[in-house]
N, C-alpha and C positions, 0 to 999 in steps of 0.2 A: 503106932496106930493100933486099930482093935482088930482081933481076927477076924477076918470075913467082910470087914467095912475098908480093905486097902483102895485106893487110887486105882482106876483103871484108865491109863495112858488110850486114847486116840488118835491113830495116827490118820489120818483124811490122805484121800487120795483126789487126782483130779479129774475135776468133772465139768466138761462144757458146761456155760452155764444156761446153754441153750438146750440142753436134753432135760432141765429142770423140769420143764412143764409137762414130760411124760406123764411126771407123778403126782402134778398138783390134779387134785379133786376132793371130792369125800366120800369116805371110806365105813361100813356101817360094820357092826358083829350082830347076827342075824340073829332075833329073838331077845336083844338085848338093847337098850338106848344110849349104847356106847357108841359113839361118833366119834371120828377121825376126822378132822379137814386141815390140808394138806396145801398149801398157798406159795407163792413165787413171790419172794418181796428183795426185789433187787436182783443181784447173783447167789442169792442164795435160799434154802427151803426150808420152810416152817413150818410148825405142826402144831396144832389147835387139837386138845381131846374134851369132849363134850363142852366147849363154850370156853375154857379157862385159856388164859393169855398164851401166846404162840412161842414154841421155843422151836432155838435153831437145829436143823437136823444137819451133821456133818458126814460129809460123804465118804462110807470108808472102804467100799468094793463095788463091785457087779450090783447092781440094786439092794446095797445097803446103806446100813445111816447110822450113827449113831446121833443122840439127844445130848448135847452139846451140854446143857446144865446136869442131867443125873446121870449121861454115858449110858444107859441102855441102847439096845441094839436094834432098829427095827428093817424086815426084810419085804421088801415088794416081789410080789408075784408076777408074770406075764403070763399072756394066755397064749393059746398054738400062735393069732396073728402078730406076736409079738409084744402086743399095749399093754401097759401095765392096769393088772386088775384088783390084785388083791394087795391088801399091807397085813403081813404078820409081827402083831406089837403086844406085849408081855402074853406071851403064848396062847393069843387067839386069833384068829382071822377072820379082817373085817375085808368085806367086799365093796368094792367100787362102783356106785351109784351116779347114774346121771344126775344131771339138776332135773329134770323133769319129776324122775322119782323122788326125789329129795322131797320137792315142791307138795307131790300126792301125797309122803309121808308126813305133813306138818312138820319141813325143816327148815329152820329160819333163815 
């Protein structure tokens, strides 16, 4: 292999598949038109970034995930009441947005 491009194993761990829908929403990085949306399709979670096809997120700790096709690593946030608010994905953080806001922001 080339250095720096090895294989990074995924080891998933388990995850009611009922706590899934903590983290489906969408997710914005502020001041930016990068969009997260974050969906429930069966037992498992997907991730949609600005419009392009959804890949699977695999559960590998405490609210993390990896990206099942490129193995990046993405960490959800909670807030004091516990809900999950934020997603931190390739070193930025995007915030969790109602549909309402969504809908104000012109989001489709």
């Amino acid at each position: 292999g080339w250095p720096g491009f090895e294989a990074r194993e995924i080891v998933p761990v388990a995850l009611d598949a009922s706590k899934l829908h903590e983290y489906a929403g969408t997710y914005v990085v502020a001041g930016t038109p990068l969009k997260a949306r974050v969906e429930v399709e069966g037992d498992r979670l997907v991730i949609s970034l600005s419009g392009d096809d959804g890949r699977e997120l695999i559960p590998t700790g405490q609210d993390t995930f990896a990206e099942a096709l490129r193995g990046s690593s993405l960490r959800f946030g909670r807030g004091d009441d516990g809900t999950v608010q934020t997603l931190l994905v390739a070193g930025r953080e995007a915030q969790r947005v109602s549909e309402t806001e969504e809908s104000e922001n012109g989001g489709a």
